[in-house]
N, C-alpha and C positions, 0 to 999 in steps of 0.2 A: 438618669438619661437626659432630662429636662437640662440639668445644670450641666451636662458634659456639652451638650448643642448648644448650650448661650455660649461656652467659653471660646466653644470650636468658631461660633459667628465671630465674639469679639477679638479672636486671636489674628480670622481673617481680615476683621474691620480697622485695624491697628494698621497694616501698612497702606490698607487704601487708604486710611486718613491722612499718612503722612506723603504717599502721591499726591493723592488733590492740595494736602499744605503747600507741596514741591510747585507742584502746576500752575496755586494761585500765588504762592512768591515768584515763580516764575513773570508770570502775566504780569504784575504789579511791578516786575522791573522795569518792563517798557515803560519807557518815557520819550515825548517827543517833546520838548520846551524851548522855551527862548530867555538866552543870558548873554553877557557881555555883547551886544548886538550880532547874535548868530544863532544859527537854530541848532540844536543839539536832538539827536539822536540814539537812546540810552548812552549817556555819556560822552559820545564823539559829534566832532562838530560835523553838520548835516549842510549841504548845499543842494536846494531844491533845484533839478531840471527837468518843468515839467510841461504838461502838453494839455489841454483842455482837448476831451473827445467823450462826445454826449451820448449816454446810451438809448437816447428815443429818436434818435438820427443815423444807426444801424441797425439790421434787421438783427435780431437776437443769435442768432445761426452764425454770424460775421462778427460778436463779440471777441471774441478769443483769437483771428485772426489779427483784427485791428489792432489789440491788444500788443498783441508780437511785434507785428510792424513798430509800432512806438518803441517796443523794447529795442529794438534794435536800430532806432534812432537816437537812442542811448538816455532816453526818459526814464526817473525813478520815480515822477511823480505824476498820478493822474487826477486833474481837476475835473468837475462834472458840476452842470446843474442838473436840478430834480424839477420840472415843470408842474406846477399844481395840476392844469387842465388838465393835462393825459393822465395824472391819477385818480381826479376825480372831476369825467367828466358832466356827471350830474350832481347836485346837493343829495349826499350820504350814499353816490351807485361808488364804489370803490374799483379800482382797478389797477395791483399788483402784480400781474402775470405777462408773458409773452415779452412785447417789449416794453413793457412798464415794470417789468422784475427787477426795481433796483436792485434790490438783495444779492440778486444772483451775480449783477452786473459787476458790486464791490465783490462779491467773492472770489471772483475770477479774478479782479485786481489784486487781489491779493493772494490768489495764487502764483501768480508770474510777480509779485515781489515789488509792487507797486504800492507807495505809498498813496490815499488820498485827500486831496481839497474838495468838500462837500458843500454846494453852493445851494441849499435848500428853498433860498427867496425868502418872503413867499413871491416876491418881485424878483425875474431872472433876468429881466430883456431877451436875450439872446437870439435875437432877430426871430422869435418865436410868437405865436399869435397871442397877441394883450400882453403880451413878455410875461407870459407863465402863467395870468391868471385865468380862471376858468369864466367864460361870458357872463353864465349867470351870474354872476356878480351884478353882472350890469344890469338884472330885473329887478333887484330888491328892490322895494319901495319903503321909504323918502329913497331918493338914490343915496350912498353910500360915498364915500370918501377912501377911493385907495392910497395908497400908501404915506398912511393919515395915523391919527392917534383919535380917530372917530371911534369910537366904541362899537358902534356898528360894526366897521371892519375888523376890530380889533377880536370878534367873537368870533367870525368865522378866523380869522388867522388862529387865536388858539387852539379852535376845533381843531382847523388841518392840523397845523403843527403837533398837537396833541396825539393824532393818529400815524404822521410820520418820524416824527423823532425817534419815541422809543423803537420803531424798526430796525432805527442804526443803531442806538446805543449801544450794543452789543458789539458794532463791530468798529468802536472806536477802537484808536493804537493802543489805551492801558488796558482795555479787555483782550485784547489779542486781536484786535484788529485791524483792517488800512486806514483809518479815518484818523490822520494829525490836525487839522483844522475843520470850519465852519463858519462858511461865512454867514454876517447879519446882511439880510437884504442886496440889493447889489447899486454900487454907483448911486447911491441913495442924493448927493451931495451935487449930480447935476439935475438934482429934481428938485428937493425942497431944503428942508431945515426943522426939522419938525424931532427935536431929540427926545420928547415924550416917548414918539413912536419909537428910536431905535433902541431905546432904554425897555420899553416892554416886550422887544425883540430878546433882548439881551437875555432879561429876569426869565423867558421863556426858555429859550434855551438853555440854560440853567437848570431847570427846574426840571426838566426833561434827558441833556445829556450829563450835569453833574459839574463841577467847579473845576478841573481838572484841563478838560480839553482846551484846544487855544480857540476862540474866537476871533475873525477877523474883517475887518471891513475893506472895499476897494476903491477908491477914487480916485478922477481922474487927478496926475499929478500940477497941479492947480491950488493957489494956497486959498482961492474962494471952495472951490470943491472940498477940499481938507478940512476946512472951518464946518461948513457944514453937513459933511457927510461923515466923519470922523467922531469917537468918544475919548475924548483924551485921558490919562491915567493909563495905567498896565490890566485892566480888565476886558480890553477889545483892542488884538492888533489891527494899527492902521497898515495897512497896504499899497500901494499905489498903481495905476498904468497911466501910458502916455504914445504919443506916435512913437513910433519903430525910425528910429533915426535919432529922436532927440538926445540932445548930451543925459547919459545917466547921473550924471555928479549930483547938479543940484537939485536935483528932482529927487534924488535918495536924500540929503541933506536938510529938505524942505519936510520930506517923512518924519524924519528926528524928531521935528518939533511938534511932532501929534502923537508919540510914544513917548512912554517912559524912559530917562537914562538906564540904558544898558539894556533896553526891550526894544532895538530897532535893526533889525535887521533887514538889508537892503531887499525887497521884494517888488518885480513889475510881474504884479499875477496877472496881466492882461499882455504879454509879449506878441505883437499884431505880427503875422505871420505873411496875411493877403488881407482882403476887403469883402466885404458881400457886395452883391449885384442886384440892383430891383432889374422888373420887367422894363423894356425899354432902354434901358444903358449898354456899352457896350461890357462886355466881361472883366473883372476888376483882376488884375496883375498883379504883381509885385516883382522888384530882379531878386535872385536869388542870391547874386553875392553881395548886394546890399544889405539883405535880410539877415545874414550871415553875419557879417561885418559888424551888424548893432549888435547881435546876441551876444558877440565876442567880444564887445565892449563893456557890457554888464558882468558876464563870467569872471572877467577880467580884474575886475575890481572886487572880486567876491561878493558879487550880486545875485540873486536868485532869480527865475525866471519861470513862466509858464508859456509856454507858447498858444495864441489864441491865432486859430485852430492847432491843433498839432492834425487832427482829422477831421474836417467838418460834415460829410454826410450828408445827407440827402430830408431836405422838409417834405417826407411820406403826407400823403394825406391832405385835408385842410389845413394845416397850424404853419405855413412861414405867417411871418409876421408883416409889417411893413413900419414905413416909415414918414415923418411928414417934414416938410420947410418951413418954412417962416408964416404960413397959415396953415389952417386946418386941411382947405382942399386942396394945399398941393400936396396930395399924396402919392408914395410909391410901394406897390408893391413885391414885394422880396422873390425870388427865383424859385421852384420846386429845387433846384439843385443848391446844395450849402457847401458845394468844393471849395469855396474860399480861400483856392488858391492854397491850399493849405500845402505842408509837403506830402502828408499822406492823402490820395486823391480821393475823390468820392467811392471811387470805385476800390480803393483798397490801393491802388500801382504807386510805387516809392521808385520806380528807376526815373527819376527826373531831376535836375540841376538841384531844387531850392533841399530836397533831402539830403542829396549828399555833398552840399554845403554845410546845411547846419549839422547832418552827423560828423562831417568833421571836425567842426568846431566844436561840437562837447565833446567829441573824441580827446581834446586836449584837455578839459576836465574831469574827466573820466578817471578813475583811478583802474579800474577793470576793464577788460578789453571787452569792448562793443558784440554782439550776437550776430551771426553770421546774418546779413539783409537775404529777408523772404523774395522768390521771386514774385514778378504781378501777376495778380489775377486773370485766368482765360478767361477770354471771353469770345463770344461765337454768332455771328448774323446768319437768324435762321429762316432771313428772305422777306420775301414779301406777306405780308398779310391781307386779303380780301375781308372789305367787310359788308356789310348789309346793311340798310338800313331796317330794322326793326318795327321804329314805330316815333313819332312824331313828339315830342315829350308834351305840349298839348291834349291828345289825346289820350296816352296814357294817364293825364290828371283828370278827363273828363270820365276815365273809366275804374276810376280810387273812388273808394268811400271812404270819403274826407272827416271822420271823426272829428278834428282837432281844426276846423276850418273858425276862423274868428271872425268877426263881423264888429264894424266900427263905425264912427262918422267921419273919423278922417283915419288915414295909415297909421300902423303903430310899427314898432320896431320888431327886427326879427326876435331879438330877443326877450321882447312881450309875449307873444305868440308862443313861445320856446323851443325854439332852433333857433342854434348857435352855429353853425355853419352852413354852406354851402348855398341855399339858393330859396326865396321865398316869391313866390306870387303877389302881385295886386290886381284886383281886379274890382273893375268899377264901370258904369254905363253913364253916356250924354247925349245927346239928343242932337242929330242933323240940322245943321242951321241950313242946309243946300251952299254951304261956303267954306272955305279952309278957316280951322280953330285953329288956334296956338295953344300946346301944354307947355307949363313950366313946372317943374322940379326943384327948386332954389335948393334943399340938403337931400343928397342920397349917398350912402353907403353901401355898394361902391359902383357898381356901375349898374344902367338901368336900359332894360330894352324893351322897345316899346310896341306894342300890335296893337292892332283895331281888327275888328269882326263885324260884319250885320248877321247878326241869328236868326231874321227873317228868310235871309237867302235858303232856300233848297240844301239842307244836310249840314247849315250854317256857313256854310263857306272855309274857306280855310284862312286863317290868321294871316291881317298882313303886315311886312315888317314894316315898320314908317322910321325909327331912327335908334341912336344909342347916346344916353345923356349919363355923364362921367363924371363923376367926383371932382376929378382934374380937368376939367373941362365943361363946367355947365353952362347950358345952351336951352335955348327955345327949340321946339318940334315943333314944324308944320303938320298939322291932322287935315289929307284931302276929304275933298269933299265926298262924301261917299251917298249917294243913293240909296235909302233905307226907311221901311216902313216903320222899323221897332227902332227903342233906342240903340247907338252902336255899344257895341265890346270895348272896353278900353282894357288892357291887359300890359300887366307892367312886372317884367322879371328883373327880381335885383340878384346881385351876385355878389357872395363874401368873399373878394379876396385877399382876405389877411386883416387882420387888427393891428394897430398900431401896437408898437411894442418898446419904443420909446418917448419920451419930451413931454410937452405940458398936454398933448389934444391925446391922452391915451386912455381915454374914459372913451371908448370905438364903438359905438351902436352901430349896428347896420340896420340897411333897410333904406325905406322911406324915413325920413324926419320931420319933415316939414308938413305943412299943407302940398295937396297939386292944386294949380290952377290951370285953368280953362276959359281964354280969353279974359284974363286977368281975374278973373272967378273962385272961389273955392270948389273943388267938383271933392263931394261928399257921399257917404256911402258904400265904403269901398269893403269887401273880401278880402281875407289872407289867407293865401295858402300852401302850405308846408310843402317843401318836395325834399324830403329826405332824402340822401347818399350817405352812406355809412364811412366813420372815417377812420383814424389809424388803428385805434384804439375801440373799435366796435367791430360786431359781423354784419353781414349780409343780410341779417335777418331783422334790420332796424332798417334797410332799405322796399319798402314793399314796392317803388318805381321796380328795384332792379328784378324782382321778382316776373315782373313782363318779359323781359328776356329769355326767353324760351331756348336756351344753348341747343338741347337735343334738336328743336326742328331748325337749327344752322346747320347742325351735321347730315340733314337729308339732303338738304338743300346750297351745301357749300359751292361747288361748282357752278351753279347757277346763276347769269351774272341779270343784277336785274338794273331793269332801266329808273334808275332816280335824278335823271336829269332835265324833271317835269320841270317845266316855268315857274319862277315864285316857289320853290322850297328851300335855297337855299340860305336863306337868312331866319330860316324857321326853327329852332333847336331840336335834335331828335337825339334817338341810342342806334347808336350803330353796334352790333355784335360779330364778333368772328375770330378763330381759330387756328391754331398754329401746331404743330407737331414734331416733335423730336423723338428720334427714332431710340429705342431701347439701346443699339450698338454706341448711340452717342452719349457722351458725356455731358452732364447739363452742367451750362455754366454762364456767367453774366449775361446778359447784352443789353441794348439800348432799343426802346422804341422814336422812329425818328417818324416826326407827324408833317416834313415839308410838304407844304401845297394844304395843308388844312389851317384853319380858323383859329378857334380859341374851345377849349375843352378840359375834361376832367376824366381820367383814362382809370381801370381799372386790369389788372390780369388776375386772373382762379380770384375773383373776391376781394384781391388786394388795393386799394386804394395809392396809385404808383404817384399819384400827386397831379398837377395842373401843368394844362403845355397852351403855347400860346406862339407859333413859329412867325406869325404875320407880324408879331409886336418885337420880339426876338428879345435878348442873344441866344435862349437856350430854347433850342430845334429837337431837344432828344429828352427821351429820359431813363433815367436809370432804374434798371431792373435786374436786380441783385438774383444771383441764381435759388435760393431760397426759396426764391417765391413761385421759380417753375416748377415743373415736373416731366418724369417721360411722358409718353403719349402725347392725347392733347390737352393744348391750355388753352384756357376760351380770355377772350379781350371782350372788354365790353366801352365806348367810350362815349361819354355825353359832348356833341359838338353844338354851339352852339351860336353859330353861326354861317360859317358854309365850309362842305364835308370837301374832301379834293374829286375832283371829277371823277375820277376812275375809281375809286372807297378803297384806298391802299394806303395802308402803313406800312413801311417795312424795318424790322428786325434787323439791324446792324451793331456793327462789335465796337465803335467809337462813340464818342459823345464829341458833338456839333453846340457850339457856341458864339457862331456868327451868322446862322441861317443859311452857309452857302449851298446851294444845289449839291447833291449828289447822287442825281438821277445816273448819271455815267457810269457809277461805279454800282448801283446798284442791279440785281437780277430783273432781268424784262420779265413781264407776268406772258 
């Protein structure tokens, strides 16, 4: 009976074996490769038209819509980068899930028949905070040398890599997966020159995805850029981008000569679509049948293309990045909103000109007829919002047991302390001269606001503002005179608005940098202290500030309108809380929170960190709040303003997005 079961097993094992042989000649046919300057696709020649659309820039729930959309802008190909920070935003706290699920993200591309370009970094740019790298970098001591062939960095770059490569391995195209390229590092060639490092780029990746997949690099089309950003031979394709307009000829031509004969095929993997926006500028355009008009000039010539955005999305949380000029402080920082003009809009909508320009024009590439265009996304203004003020954010830190409080002779950076985003304390005391002092600030990152206290007063008094000293703008502050037995409060909030994410000054400490001085002085002695806000990629429960927010007693008290229009509070930073409702009968769907008539702040809705609004600096008055993240019933707002709240404490709930600041009190519902 013994031998009658092993025969029956092996009799059954016989044709599994030769499925899975079937399965894995199958898989093994796939081939994505590059020969006589073209891309081949198991054996037929392949024309890339693809679209960059980043999965930590949609709510995970809008994957699979975006998706479609693209599809039916007749995209076969989806590029992505992978941000180190959002996966790991501590040294070894890992974070794969939600919307850091790449896995899930290519799966879906590969369900809808997408191929992809994997742009792993460990440097992204991508107008994303330190362009991908995670802050603490910037604690290590000696400091560290990014993207360097420093050994130092070169250990954690194998770590990461080490832990994210083989994630994808599996879903390269000869396993059966969407992954035809990979790129080394990004734009490497407007930064340095340093081919050690792309060479153990390379060996890494190797070593991790296997000898098979294509590698490739992207520079701008520039023969300085080329020379040094490029690996010449056929074991790294060069790639190139360039402005949207320029002649493709000899920019393809110039390619040639950083690839092997017969390994060049024409590729702009950065096809500019639109522009990004920092705070302060006006909204960045592009015409659409302009935009049109170059794509169809590269197609034309059987050139390949990536559209950069094909969707850009929205920087959730703390991570846009920024940018600087010709020195260190003249910096700007990037927009919560990443629509960049793209043709798929932030919000998901394609019924607009520059979409159904470019789908027509790869409609003429196309060999298959196009997928019927999705309609756009509803969306629903669900009024006004009352809010309250809660509680003073001073207060609230004088009522934290400050664990993590650091003590120095002079400021250290946020990133010593360890907070990497959003907001640290300084605090430090000097002594009444009966005269106006002057503070100066010579480095801070990025902007700094400043109070004085006497602690002797009765109940201490309340914080007063005295001025705001800017990165982009640094200035002496007059300290009045104040009347005081004890020495006064000096109290200095700084704010992260984004790290650099490009050019030579992108080693971005925030914080203090410098000494202060005081009356030309060193004023020594100073506190740090932490004010946590949780960000895209954290919960609630890494916020104990937000924890003061008491939602249940706004719902006793919603109706109630209270008077906050004391003297002297408005330049004082607090949490405003408050509540909004959508009734069961209704459908939940987009909308926009629109903050005219307030300051500058950091808004959340149910816990979510909806990103940074700043209407008084403009262009972008609104923000985008993906329906995701509501719910029926109610959803509570919580927003940190931090500077002056609008008189009446109203936001309201509308279905458009505003990008010039103009009023639209008119159209909106009277409270």
């Amino acid at each position: 009976m013994a031998w009658e079961r092993r025969s029956t097993t092996d009799a059954l094992l016989i044709p599994l074996s030769l499925l899975a042989l079937g399965a894995f000649i199958l898989v093994n046919a796939r081939r994505f490769e590059i020969a006589e300057d073209r891309f081949w696709r198991d054996g037929e020649p392949f024309l890339i038209i693809g679209g960059d659309l980043h999965y930590f820039r949609v709510v995970p729930e809008y994957w699979e819509d975006r998706l479609l959309r693209a599809k039916a802008l007749g995209l076969n190909t989806i590029q992505t980068y992978v941000p180190w920070n959002l996966h790991e935003p501590k040294p070894g706290k890992l974070a794969f899930n939600d919307i850091a699920d790449l896995v899930l993200f290519l799966k879906l591309c590969q369900k809808h028949d997408f191929l992809v370009m994997l742009r792993p970094g460990p440097y992204i740019c991508a107008e994303w905070d330190l362009g991908g790298f995670p802050a603490w970098l910037l604690a290590i001591k000696p400091d560290i040398k990014l993207r360097s062939s420093d050994p130092a960095y070169l250990q954690q770059v194998d770590r990461w890599w080490g832990i994210l490569l083989p994630k994808v391995a599996s879903l390269l195209y000869e396993n059966g997966g969407p992954i035809i390229m990979v790129q080394i590092e990004n734009e490497f060639g407007s930064y340095g020159d340093d081919k050690a490092y792309l060479h153990h780029l390379v060996a890494l990746a190797r070593q991790h995805l296997g000898r098979n997949v294509i590698l490739y690099t992207t520079d701008g089309g520039s023969r300085e850029n080329l020379e040094k950003g490029t690996i010449r031979g056929d074991a790294v394709f060069s790639a190139v981008d360039f402005t949207t307009g320029d002649d493709p000829l000899p920019i393809f031509k110039l390619q040639k000569e950083f690839n092997s004969p017969g390994k060049s095929p024409s590729l702009s993997a950065e096809f500019y679509t639109g522009w990004l926006t920092h705070w302060g500028e006006k909204i960045a355009q592009t015409d659409a049948s302009f935009t049109a008009s170059a794509l169809q000039k590269i197609l034309s010539q059987n050139g390949s293309a990536v559209l950069y955005m094909a969707h850009g999305g929205t920087n959730f949380g703390f991570y846009n990045g920024a940018n600087t000029g010709g020195t260190e402080s003249n910096y700007k920082s990037d927009l919560t909103s990443y629509d960049y003009d793209a043709p798929i809009k932030e919000n998901g909508d394609v019924d607009n000109a520059k979409f159904k320009a470019l789908r027509r024009v790869i409609g003429l590439f196309n060999a298959a007829s196009l997928p019927s265009v999705p309609s756009n996304q509803e969306k629903t203004g669900y009024g006004p919002i009352r809010l309250q003020r809660k509680k003073f954010l001073f207060d609230i830190l004088n009522s934290i047991n400050h664990t993590d409080l650091v003590e120095s002779e002079k400021p250290i950076s946020m990133e010593s302390v360890g907070q990497m985003f959003g907001f640290l304390l300084y605090v430090s005391e000097y002594t009444a001269k009966g005269k106006e002092q002057i503070l100066s600030i010579p480095k801070v990152h990025d902007r700094a606001q400043v109070f004085i206290q006497c602690p002797s007063i009765d109940n201490g008094g309340r914080p007063t503002y005295v001025g705001t000293i800017e990165r982009w703008s640094i200035q002496e502050l007059v300290l009045p005179n104040v009347k005081c037995v004890s020495n006064i409060r000096l109290s200095v909030l700084v704010g992260n608005m984004g790290r650099v994410n490009y050019g030579p000054y992108m080693f971005d400490r925030k914080g203090i940098l410098s000494y202060v001085y005081l009356d030309g002085r060193n004023l020594n002695g100073w506190k740090m202290i932490s004010i946590p806000f949780h960000n895209l990629n954290e919960g609630p429960e890494t916020s104990p500030i937000l924890q003061v927010a008491d939602l249940q007693a706004i719902k006793k008290s919603k109706h109630k309108i209270l008077d906050n229009n004391q003297e002297g509070v408005y330049r004082e930073p607090a949490i405003y809380v408050g509540q909004f409702s959508i009734d069961k009968a209704t459908k939940v769907t987009d909308t926009y929170i629109s903050f005219t008539g307030w300051g500058k702040g950091v808004a959340f809705i149910n816990d979510f960190n909806v990103g940074r609004y700043w209407p008084s600096f403009g262009p972008q008055c609104n923000l985008y709040v993906p329906a995701p993240i509501l719910r029926h019933g109610e959803n509570d707002v919580l927003i940190l303003e931090l500077e002056s709240p609008n008189p009446k404490l109203v936001i309201n709930s509308i279905d458009q997005p505003d990008f010039d600041c103009r009023s639209r009190e008119s159209s909106l519902s009277q409270l």
